[in-house]
C-alpha positions as CSV (number, residue, x, y, z in Angstrom):
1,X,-4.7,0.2,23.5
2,X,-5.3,-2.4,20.4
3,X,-2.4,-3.7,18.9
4,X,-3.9,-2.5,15.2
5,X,-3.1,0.6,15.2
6,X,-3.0,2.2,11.3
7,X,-4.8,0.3,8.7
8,X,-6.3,2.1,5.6
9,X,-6.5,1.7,1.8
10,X,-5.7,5.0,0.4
11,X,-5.8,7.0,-3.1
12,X,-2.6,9.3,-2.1
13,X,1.4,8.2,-1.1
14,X,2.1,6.4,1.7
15,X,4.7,7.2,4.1
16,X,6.8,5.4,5.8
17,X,7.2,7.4,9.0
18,X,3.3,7.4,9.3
19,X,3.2,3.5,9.4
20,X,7.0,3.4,12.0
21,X,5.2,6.3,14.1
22,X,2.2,3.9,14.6
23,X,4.1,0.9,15.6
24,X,6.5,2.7,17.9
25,X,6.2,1.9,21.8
26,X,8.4,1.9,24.8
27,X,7.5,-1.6,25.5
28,X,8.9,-2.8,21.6
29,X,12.7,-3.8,21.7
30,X,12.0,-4.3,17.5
31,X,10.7,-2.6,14.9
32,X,10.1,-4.2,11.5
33,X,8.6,-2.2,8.6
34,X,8.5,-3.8,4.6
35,X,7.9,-1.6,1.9
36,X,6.4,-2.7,-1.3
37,X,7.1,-0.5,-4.3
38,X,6.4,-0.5,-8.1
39,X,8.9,-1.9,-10.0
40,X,9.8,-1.4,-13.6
41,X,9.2,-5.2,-14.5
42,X,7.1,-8.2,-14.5
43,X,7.5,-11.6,-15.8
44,X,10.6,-10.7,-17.7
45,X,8.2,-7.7,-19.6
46,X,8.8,-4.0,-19.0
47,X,6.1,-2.6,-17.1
48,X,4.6,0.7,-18.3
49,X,2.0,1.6,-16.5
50,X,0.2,0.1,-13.1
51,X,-2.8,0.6,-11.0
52,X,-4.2,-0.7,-8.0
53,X,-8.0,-0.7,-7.0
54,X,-9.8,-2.3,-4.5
55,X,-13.4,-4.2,-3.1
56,X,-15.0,-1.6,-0.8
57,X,-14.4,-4.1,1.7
58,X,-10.9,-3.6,1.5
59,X,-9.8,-2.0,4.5
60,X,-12.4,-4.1,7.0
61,X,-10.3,-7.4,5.6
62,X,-7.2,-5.8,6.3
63,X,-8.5,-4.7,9.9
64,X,-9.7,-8.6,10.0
65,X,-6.3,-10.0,8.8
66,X,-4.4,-8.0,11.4
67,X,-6.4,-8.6,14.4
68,X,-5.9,-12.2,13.7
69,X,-1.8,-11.6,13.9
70,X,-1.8,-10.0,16.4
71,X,-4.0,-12.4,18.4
72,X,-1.7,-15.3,17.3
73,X,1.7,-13.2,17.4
74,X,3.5,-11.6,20.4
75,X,3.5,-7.8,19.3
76,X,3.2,-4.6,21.1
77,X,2.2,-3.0,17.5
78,X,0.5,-3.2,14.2
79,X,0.0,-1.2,10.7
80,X,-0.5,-1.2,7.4
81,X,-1.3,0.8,4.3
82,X,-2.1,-0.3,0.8
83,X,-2.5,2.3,-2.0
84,X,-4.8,2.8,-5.0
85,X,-4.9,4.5,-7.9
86,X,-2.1,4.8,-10.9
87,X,1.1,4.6,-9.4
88,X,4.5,5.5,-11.3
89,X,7.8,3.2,-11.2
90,X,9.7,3.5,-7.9
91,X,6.0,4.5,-5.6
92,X,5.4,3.2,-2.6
93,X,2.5,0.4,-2.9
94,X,2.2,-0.8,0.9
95,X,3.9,-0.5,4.0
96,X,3.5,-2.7,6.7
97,X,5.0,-2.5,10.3
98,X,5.0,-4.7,13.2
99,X,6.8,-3.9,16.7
100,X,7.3,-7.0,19.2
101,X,9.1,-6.9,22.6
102,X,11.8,-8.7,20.5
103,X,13.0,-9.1,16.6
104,X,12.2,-12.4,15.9
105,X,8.7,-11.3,16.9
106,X,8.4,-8.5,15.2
107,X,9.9,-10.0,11.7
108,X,7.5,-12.9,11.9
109,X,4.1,-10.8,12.2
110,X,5.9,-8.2,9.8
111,X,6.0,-11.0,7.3
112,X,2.6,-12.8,8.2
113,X,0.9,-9.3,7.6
114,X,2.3,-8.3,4.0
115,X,2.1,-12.0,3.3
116,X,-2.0,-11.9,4.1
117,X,-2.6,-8.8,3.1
118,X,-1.4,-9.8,-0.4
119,X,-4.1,-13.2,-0.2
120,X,-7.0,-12.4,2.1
121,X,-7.5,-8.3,1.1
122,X,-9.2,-7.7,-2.1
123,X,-6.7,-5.0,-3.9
124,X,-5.8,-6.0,-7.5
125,X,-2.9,-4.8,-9.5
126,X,-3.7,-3.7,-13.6
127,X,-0.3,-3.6,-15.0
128,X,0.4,-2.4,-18.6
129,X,3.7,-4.0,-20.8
130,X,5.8,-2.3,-22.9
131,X,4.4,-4.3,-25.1
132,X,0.9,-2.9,-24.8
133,X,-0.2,-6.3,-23.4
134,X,-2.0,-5.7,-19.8
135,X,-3.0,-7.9,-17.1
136,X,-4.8,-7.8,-14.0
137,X,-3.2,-9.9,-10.6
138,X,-4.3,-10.5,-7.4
139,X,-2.5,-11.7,-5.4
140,X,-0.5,-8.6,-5.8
């Protein structure tokens, strides 16, 4: 069995006992999972609205960017999940899980794989101000 398990970029809300059921193994002795979420602020502005959207590409870069971690990592497991669409304050906006035979294993390809999703995966953020001043980011 691969050590991707779950990738996908997906228009409705992500769970976080989807991405911890696809990372779970007998052989992991840790489990790491980081959970990004829509916050109410940006920049010192209050956010109003936000949307994600993504390159068609999207979820073959993430399948890409996880591979590689997990061919330079020690993990038993692998998964992540970015959503799209208009999100509301306090959504989840991508989960990421990594399972390892130990913790320090399992936090470092935890953190490699939000930290290159967020560069090498073409999803962009539109956030809207209070304001009424908008921007798009990426990375997100």
């Amino acid at each position: 069995m691969t050590a991707v398990r779950l990738v996908d970029i997906r228009d409705t809300p992500l769970s976080l006992d989807e991405v911890y059921a696809a990372v779970s193994d007998p052989a992991a002795g840790g489990i790491c999972v980081f959970v990004g979420t829509v916050r109410d602020h940006d920049g010192g502005q209050a956010v109003s609205a936000l949307g994600y959207s993504s390159h068609p590409t999207a979820v073959d870069r993430l399948r890409e960017v996880a591979e590689r971690i997990a061919g330079e990592c020690d993990v038993v497991a692998l998964a992540g999940v970015h959503r799209v669409g208009d999100l509301d304050i306090g959504d989840l906006a991508v989960v990421v899980g990594a399972s390892a035979a130990h913790r320090a294993d399992a936090f470092e390809a935890c953190r490699r794989l939000i930290d290159e999703l967020k560069t090498d995966v073409p999803v962009w953020k539109h956030q809207t101000f209070a304001s009424g001043d908008a921007e798009w980011v990426h990375p997100h």
